[in-house]
DRENTORVO-276313 format. One record per residue (C-alpha): x, y, z. Coordinates in steps of 0.001 Angstrom, whole numbers, plus 500000, padded with zeros to 6 digits. Last residue first. Layout:
XYZ;...
end
This chain:
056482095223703277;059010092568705284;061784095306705846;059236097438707527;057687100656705913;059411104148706543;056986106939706394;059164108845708952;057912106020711296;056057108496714092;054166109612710464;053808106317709036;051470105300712560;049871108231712677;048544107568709296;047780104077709906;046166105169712982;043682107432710959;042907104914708008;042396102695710924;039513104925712740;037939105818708780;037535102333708036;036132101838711105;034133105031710931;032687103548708068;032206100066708554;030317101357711739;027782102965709424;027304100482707135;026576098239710665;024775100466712402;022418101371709120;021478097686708452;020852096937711801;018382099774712736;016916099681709328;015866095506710186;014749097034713750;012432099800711997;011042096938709721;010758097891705934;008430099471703696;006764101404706561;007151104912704767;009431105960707915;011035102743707317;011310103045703541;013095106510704162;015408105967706904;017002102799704832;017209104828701583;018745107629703495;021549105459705647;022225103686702584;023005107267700704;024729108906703591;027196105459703560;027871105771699937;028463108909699600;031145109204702648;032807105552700876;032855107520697765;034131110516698948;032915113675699676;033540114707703066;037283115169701840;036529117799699901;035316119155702388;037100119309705335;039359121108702829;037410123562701070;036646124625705107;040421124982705535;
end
């Protein structure tokens, strides 16, 4: 279960998102960069994510009340 959770931690969109969040936290805490500009930039990668993640979720949820049936139209 563990191997799991994860495997599917790592990802590219996962990677990606720590990464940014880093790079961001570290030039502000080395002053490169406004606190409030990092502040932005990291809520919004960040809420990409988990709203990718959110509909990847109800997509699932969605095919699995379905049977995994799509609609006539696609």
């Amino acid at each position: 279960m563990i191997k799991n959770k994860f495997a599917e931690l790592i990802n590219v969109k996962t990677l990606v998102t720590f990464v940014v969040t880093g790079v961001f936290a570290a030039l502000a805490l080395r002053g490169t960069i406004a606190p409030d500009v990092v502040m932005t930039i990291v809520t919004m990668v960040i809420s990409f994510y988990f709203g990718t993640q959110h509909e990847k979720q109800l997509t699932k949820e969605e095919n699995d009340t379905t049977g995994g049936q799509e609609d006539a139209d696609g």
